[in-house]
Phi, psi and omega in degrees: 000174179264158151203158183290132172234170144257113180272325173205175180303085156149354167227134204224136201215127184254157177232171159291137150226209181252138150293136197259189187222124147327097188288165160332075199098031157224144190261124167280124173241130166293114184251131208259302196235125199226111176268132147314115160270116163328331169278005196262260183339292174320316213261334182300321211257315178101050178209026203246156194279348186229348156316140161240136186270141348302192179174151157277103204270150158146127175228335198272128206193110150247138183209183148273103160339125196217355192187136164164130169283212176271140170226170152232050148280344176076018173290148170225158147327090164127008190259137191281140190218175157227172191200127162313094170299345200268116164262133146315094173297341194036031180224355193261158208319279209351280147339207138096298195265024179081032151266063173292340199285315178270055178286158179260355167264026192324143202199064183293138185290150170078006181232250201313317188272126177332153159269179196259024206240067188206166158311318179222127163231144167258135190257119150321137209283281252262342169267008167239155201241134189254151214270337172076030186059035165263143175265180229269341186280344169268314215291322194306330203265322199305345182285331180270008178272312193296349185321288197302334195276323197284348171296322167287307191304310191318329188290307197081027183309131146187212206305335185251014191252148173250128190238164189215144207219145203223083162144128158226064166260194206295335159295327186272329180274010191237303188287330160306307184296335168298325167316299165321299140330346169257000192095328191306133145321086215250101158272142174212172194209157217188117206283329194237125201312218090151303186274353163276351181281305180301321173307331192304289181353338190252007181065044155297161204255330168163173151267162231203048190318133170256084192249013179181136191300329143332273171311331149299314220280307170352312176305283201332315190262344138290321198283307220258011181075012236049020227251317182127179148262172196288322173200172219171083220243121198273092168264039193240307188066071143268136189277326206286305187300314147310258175343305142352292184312314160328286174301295187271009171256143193297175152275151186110331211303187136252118183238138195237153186223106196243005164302124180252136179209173184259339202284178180243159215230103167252142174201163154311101184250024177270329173336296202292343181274318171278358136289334167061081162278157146273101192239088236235128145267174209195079187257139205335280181179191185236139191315332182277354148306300177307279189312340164319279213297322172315286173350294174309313192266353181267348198272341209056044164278359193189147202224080189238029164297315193287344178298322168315124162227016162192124157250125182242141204289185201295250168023317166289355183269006154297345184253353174268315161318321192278317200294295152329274169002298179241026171207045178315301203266000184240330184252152189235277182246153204230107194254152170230130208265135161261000000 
């Protein structure tokens, strides 16, 4: 079969490999749909903090059953699934006290791990999520939708919180849509018009140009009457961007960081103590994250369709990295139909 590789930064490969064969408590899956994850893009570029080279990049997965035995999940042959990318070790406190999602041997397909950015994969049976009849081109978005909704839950977000959402690449216009769904008054920001104009699309309450930390505290300070937001949730992984957050949240506040970055960050860290901030990291999410969100896109409560904005067939996808790469600030989310 083919799969996709990054062999080093700026070069993407498709190779021959062995099709793999299932063990005992694992399922052979057809993989239909592959979303570009920004930490995809990051591993690309030779700038996201925990890749390693080569690899088979992809963790955003729509796929088909294709081989699986009797579970007891009510898993079947021929049913569009999707899968909890994130392995676990089960045995470290984390594992222990049910954070599997923060394990500390944490091993994400396509990070730590081979990816799922191949023809055929096998998934451990307890790791795959049944699609509920959505089709494989929305289901591929339910894994960056959960980044964001788990961020939001960490927040503890709702109907009466005003939220600034710091980023509007596709985790950031998805953590919007999770806010929103929760009721909260959702605003994001963004150095480039072009994708707060498209984010509008998703019936946010407004944008923010970040084209100067001025001209942000500015926004801020209209919207929020001078009072801050409420909560303030960092989707970039930037230090510049994290500070925003920083900047722009009430006291009292909450600020969550679901952004990943290499750089270090110096700032005035008495912020947090005179504001008596609240501050949550927010690391991928939980299989009841996913079925949350399924649930939620089968009620037609969320409209995360609209996030596509390029597809390229399998064969294309050295050209779907260089395309991304440099037109980063016009594309949002980038699927490769396998």
């Amino acid at each position: 079969m083919k799969a996709i590789y990054i062999n080093r930064a700026k070069d993407v490969s498709i190779r021959e490999i062995e099709k793999p064969v299932p063990k005992e408590g694992e399922a052979l899956l057809k993989v239909l749909y592959g979303g570009i994850c920004g930490s995809d893009l990051g591993s690309y570029r030779g700038t996201f903090a925990y890749f390693s080279y080569p690899r088979v990049p992809g963790h955003e997965l729509a796929a088909q059953i294709e081989e699986i035995g009797p579970n007891e999940y009510g898993l079947e042959k021929g049913m569009v699934v999707t899968c909890n990318p994130y392995f676990n070790c089960g045995t470290c406190y984390s594992c222990q006290r049910g954070l599997v999602n923060a394990c500390t041997d944490n091993q994400t397909m396509g990070v730590q791990r081979e990816g799922g950015f191949s023809e055929y994969i096998t998934m451990p049976i307890e790791r795959i999520i049944d699609g509920k009849g959505l089709d494989a081109k929305t289901l591929v978005l339910i894994e960056p939708f959960c980044i964001g909704y788990h961020g939001v839950k960490r927040a503890q977000v709702g109907p009466k919180d005003k939220v600034l959402i710091v980023g509007s690449g596709t985790i950031g216009v998805l953590t919007a849509v999770a806010a929103k769904a929760v009721g909260a008054e959702v605003y994001i920001s963004d150095i480039a018009p072009k994708k707060l104009e498209y984010a509008m699309q998703f019936g946010i309450d407004g944008t923010l140009l970040n084209d100067s930390a001025e001209h942000l505290e500015q926004q801020v300070h209209a919207i929020t009457g001078g009072n801050g937001f409420d909560v303030a949730i960092e989707c970039v992984g930037l230090p510049s961007t994290f500070q925003n957050c920083i900047d722009s949240v009430a006291f009292g506040g909450r600020v969550v960081l679901v952004g990943v970055g290499k750089q270090n960050l110096d700032f005035n860290f008495t912020a947090i103590q005179k504001k008596e901030l609240n501050i949550f990291g927010s690391r991928n999410a939980l299989t009841s994250d996913f079925k949350e969100l399924i649930a939620i896109v089968k009620a037609g409560k969320a409209d995360i369709a609209k996030v596509v904005t390029n597809v390229y067939a399998f064969n294309d996808a050295p050209q779907a990295f260089a395309d991304f790469d440099k037109n980063s600030a016009e594309m949002l989310k980038v699927l490769i139909a396998f």
